[in-house]
N, C-alpha and C positions, 0 to 999 in steps of 0.2 A: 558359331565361329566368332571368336573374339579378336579386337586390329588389338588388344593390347598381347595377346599370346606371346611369350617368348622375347617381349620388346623388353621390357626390365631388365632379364637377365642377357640381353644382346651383346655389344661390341662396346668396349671403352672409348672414352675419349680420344682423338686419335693426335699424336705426338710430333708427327711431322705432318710437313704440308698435303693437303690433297688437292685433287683437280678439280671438285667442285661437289658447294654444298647446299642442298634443298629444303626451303626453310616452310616447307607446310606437308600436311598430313594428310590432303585432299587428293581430288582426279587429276589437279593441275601438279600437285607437288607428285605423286607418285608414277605420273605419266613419263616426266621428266625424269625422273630416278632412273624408271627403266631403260628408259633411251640411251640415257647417258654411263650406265652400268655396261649396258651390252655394247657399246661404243667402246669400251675397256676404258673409262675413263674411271680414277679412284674415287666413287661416288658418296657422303655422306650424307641421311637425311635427317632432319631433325624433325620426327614428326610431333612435336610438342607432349605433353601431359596429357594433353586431349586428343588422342585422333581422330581423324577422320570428318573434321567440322562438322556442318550439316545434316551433314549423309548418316550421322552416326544417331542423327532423332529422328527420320525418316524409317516409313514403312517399306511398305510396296515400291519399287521404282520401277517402271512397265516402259521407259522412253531411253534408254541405254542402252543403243544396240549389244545385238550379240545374246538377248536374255528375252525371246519370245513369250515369255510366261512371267519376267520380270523379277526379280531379286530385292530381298531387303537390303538398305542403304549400309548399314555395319555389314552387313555379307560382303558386298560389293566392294568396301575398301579393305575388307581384310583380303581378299583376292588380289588387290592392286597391289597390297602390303607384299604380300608373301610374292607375287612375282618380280617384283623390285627387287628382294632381298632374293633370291631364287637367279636372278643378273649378276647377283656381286654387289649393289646396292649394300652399306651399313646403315641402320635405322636406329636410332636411338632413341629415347622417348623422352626430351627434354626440350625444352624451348629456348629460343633465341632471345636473349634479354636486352641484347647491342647488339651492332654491328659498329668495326671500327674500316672507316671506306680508304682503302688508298687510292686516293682522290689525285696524285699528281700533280697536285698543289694546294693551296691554303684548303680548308672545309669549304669555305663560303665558295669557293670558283665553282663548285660542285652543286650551288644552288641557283640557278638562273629562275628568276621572278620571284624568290620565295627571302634570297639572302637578308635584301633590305627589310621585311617586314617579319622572319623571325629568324634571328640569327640562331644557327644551330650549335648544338654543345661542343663543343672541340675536339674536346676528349675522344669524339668519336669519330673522325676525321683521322688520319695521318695523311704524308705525304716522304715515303720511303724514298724516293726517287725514280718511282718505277714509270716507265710506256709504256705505251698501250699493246696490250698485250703478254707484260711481262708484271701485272700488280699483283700483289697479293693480301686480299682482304682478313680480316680479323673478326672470328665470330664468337663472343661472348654466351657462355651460358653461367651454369648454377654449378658444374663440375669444372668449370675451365673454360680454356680459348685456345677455339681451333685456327689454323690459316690456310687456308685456300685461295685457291687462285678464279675460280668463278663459283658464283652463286646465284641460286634462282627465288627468287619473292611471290612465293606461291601462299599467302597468308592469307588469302578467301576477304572476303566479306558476311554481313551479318545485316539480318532484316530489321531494322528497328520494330519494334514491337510496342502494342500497349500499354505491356504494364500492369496488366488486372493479373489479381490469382490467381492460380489455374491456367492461365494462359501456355504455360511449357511444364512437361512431365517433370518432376520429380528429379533433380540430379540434370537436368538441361543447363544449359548455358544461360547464366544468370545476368551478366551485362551484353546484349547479342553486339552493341556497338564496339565494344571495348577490345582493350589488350590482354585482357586475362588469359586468353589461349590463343599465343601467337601462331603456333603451329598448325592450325588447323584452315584446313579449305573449306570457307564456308559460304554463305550466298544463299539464296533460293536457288539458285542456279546450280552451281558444284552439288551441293548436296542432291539437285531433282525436288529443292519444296522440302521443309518441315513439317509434319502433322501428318495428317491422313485424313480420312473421312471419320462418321462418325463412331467411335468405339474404333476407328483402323488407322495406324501407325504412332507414330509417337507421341503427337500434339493432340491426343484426340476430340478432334474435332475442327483444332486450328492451324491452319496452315497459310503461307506465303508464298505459294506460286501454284498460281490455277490451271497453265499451260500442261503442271508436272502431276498435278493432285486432282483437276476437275472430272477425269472418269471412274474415279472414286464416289462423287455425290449427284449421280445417275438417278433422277427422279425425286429428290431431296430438293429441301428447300434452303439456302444460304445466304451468307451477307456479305459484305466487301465492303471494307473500309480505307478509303481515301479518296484524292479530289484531282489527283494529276492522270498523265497517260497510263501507268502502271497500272492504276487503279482502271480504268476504263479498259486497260486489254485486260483483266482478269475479269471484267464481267461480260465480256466477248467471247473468252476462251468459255467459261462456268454456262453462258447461254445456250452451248450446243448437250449441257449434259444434264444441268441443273429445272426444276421443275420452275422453281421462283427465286431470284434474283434478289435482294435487298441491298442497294447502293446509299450508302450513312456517307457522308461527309462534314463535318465540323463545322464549316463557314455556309458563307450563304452562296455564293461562286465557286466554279470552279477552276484548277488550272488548267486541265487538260485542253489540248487541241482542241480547235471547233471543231473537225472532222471526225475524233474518234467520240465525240460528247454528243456527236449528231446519230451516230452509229448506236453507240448506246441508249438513247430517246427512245429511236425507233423502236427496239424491242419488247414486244407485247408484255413477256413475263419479265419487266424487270421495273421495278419501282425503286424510285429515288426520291432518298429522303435528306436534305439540307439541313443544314443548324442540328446535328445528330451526334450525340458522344455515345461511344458502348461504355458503361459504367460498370456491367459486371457481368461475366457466365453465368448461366445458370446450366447445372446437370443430374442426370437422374442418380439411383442409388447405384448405377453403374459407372459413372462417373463419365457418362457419354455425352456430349454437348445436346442440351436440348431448347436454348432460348436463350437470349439476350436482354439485360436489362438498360435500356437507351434512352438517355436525358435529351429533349427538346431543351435547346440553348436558351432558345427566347423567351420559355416561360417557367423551364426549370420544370416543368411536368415530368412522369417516367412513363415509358411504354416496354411492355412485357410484349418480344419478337421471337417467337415459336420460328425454330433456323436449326438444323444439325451439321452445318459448319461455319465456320468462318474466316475467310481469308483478309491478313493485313497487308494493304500496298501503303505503306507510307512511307517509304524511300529503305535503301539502304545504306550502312556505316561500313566503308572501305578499311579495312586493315594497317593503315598507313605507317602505323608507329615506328618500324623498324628504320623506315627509310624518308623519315618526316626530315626536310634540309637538306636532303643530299640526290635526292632525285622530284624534278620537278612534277608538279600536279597537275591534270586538268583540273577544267570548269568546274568539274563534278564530284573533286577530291578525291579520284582515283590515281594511282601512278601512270605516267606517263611513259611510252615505249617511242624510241627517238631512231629504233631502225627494226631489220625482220628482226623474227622471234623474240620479240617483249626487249628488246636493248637499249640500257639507258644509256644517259649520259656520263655513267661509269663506268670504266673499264672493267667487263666481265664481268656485270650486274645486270640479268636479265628478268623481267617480271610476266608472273603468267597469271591464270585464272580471276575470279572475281576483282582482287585486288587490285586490276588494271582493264575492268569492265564491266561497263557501265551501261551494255545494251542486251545481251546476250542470257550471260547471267545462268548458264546448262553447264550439266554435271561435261555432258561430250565436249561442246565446245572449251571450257577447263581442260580438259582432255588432249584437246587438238594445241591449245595452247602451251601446254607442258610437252609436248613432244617438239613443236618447231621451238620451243626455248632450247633445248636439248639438242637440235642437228645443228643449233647458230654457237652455242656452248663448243661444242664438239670439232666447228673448224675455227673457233675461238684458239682451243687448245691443241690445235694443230701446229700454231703459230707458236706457244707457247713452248713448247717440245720441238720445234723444229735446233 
């Protein structure tokens, strides 16, 4: 089953205003679809060029209720796909290139903490004259600009990555930080993990999230790469399944908590190694991960690491482009939600999934977050229509 089926030849551009449009292709963006579909509201989504973010390089996912036996990741959103659209949902396959915010006044007032240090484009601001409740935002693509009166920033996140060859299949998401596919819901999270185990799912053999992927390398030996908490829970989660542990870190410190670096020590099967770069996969004629090749910092030596997976925790790259200036950020440079279901500080501008979370990071929880954007949407536009 393919999420692109039928989306090409879908529904035009749409010519008057709607009631709200969902600008990702993931658990969070299509959660919200339905919601807001069956709610009888006129729902658009734009699931980008790519759908389906994460989920769509993902193997097995065995942790999304409802799927006892577990379901491939492209399965999974093409089922979200077709029940969105199945509500009344329009899905178009095109991404958001702008957004212009009726801000209800200048751009800048729209940016608390952010205005002074980068002022935002203008162009993309208006201010109609509209209240709260009565704006109507402008959404830019490669066919035209639609107007709507809400919209939901379901635009995922992305694992930073390596960087070695090999590292993502063939036709993977090439910059995972980047804007290049606004439309997709992506994360370790939303997606449930990229890769698989060894020779199973998309990444084979690498993947970034051990909570989604570690009963996949059930008696296998792996490595984990990074130095903070993330990295430290993935070699927590990989110790309940994993035969031997290899914890690489690049410095000679790490960042993680004392308590979860304490937690980590303790484990018999897990060896940690400092001052450690992965400089290259190594895989067999099958092209299944079977070893690592890892430069020692301080002396520039190489060591050949017999491993048939490998998970990256080194942070991830929030989605922010759409709405960099106009809605404030955390600490963490994810979007900021300033009431229930993900609501900014713009009028019928609400943000769900990765791209405004920074702890969670699950395909469900995405999930749960695209629906309460969608019932706060819903008496949003209650107001609106009254």
């Amino acid at each position: 089953m393919s999420i692109w089926a039928n989306v090409a030849a879908g529904p035009t551009l749409p010519t008057d205003t709607v009631d709200a449009v969902v600008v990702g292709g993931g658990p969070a963006g299509w959660t919200a679809a339905i919601y807001l579909a069956r709610a009888c509201a006129d729902t658009v989504v734009l699931a980008g060029t790519a759908p389906g973010g994460q989920l769509m390089d993902t193997g097995i996912v065995e942790n999304f209720p409802g799927f006892p036996e577990g379901i491939d990741g492209p399965e999974l959103m093409a089922r979200m796909r077709e029940q969105a659209e199945r509500a009344g949902a329009r899905v178009l396959a095109l991404d958001a290139d702008n957004i212009r915010y009726a801000t209800g006044g200048s751009p800048s007032a729209a940016t608390p903490g952010r205005a002074s240090a980068e002022a935002p484009d203008k162009a993309r601001g208006f201010s109609p004259g509209t209240s709260p409740g009565r704006a109507v935002h402008e959404v830019v693509t490669a066919e035209g600009t639609m107007r709507t009166r809400a919209i939901v920033l379901a635009t995922g996140s992305a694992p930073r990555r390596l960087g070695l060859p090999g590292e993502i299949r063939p036709g993977g998401e090439s910059q995972p930080g980047g804007e290049t596919q606004p439309g997709g819901e992506a994360g370790t999270s939303d997606g449930a993990g990229t890769g698989g185990g060894a020779g199973l799912g998309g990444g084979l053999g690498v993947a970034y999230c051990a909570v989604c992927e570690a009963p996949l390398f059930k008696g296998r030996d792996v490595a984990v790469v990074g130095g903070g908490d993330s990295a430290m829970e993935e070699v927590l989660a990989l110790s309940r399944h994993a035969r031997r542990v290899h914890l690489l870190h690049r410095g000679d410190t790490f960042r993680a908590t004392p308590v979860l670096l304490g937690r980590v020590r303790a484990l018999p099967h897990v060896e940690i190694g400092t001052g450690r770069v992965v400089r290259a996969l190594r895989r067999d004629t099958d092209g299944r991960l079977v070893g690592l090749s890892v430069e020692h910092t301080a002396t520039g030596t190489a060591e050949q690491l017999a491993v048939q997976g490998l998970f990256v925790a080194i942070g991830h790259e929030p989605r922010t482009r759409l709405a960099d200036g106009f809605v404030t950020l955390t600490a963490t440079g994810h979007l900021h939600s300033t009431g229930p279901g993900g609501a900014t500080e713009l009028p019928g501008v609400f943000v769900a999934g990765d791209v405004a979370d920074d702890r969670f990071r699950q395909a469900v929880t995405a999930a749960g977050a695209g629906c309460a954007a969608a019932l706060e949407i819903t008496r949003y536009l209650e107001d609106v229509h009254a």
